[in-house]
C-alpha positions, 0 to 999 in steps of 0.5 A: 500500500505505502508502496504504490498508493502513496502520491508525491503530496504524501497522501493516499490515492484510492487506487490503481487503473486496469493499466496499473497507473495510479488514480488521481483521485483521493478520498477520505477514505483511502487515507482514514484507513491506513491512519487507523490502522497505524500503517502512515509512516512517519514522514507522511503522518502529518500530510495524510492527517491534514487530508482527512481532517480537511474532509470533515465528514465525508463517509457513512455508517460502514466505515465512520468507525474507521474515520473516528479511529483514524483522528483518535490514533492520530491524536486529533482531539480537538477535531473529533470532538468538531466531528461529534458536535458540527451540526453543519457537517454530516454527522450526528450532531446534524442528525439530532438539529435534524430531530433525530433521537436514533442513529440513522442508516445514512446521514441524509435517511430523512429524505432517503428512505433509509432506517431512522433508527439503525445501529450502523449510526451508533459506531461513533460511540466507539470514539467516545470510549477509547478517546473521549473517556480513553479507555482501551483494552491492552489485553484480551477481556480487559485483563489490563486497559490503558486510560488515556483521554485526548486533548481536546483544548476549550472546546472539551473541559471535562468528560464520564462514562462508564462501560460494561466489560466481562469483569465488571464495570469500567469508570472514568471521570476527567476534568481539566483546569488551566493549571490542573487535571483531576481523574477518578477511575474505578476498576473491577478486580483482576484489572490494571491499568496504565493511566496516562495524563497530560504533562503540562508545563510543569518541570515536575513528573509528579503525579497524586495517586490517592493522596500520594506523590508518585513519578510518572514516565514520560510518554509524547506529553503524557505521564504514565502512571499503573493502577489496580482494582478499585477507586482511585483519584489521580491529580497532576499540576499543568503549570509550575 
């Protein structure tokens, strides 16, 4: 794919004519893709992500799942959330200024025909829970999960949920201040995490854990810090 699909702009073509010469036509889709599924390489990460966010909403349900991946991995906070609230776009913020109360089966299924109430629309959901609330599992079942919400600027102060997993209920709650983040997470047992919050502009690696000072390892302007069963409070200082 890197190979023969990649163009001299750094993005990805949808792909080769009968003859073998490349299309020149690129999609959303054609880059969203390899975004998601963490085969950019480096040097065109920032050109394949500037594609994709340049063209909004432009999937429907069968691959808007891979869309929110594709921002969330590439560490798009901001423009997700654009993508989750923008009722000018296609999307679901659309769909509820449109007097929706169900995911559709396309964005437009008003006047298409197609199901107004259709889980295809609900894959959306999938970005609130691994970029929004940052849960995702490193370990089948849930045995270990990495807490890790994106940045998400002014436009996204704080966020909770809680998920249903096969060993209990996984919850999280963030919020964040000019100079301050606070998270609370609760775990079910037999389940560790690895919590990361962001660094900030602080000198400092130091992070609360439960009232207590613990060092976190810094990872691409995030502290890293393990946790196990049960409820925990976790705090970090953003400024000086």
């Amino acid at each position: 794919i890197n190979t023969r699909l990649l163009n001299a702009d750094g993005v990805y073509i949808d792909g080769l004519n009968a003859d073998e010469k490349p299309s020149e036509h690129v999609s959303q889709h054609s880059n969203m893709f390899p975004l998601a599924l963490g085969i950019v390489p480096a040097a065109q990460r920032a050109s394949v992500t500037a594609k994709v966010k340049e063209l909004k909403m432009n999937v429907g349900m069968v691959t808007v799942l891979f869309l929110v991946r594709g921002l969330g991995e590439a560490g798009e906070g901001e423009h997700l959330v654009e993508l989750f609230t923008n009722a000018e776009w296609p999307g679901w913020a659309q769909t509820i200024a449109l007097g929706g109360t169900a995911t559709w089966e396309s964005w437009i299924a008003n006047t298409d025909g197609n199901s107004q109430s259709h889980a295809w629309g609900a894959a959306g959901l999938d970005g609130y829970v691994r970029y929004i609330l940052g849960i995702k599992p490193t370990k089948p079942g849930y045995e270990e999960v990495q807490i890790k919400p994106l940045a998400f600027g002014e436009k996204l102060p704080s966020a909770k949920g809680t998920i249903p997993t096969d060993r209990g209920d996984i919850s999280v709650s963030w919020n964040r201040t000019a100079d301050r983040y606070t998270m609370t997470v609760s775990l079910p047992a037999n389940v560790t995490s690895s919590v990361h919050l962001p660094k900030g502009s602080s000198a400092s690696n130091t992070v609360r854990v439960d009232g207590a000072n613990v060092v976190g390892v810094e990872d691409a302007g995030y502290l890293r810090v393990p946790i196990g069963s049960g409820a925990h409070t976790i705090e970090r200082m953003l400024a000086p």
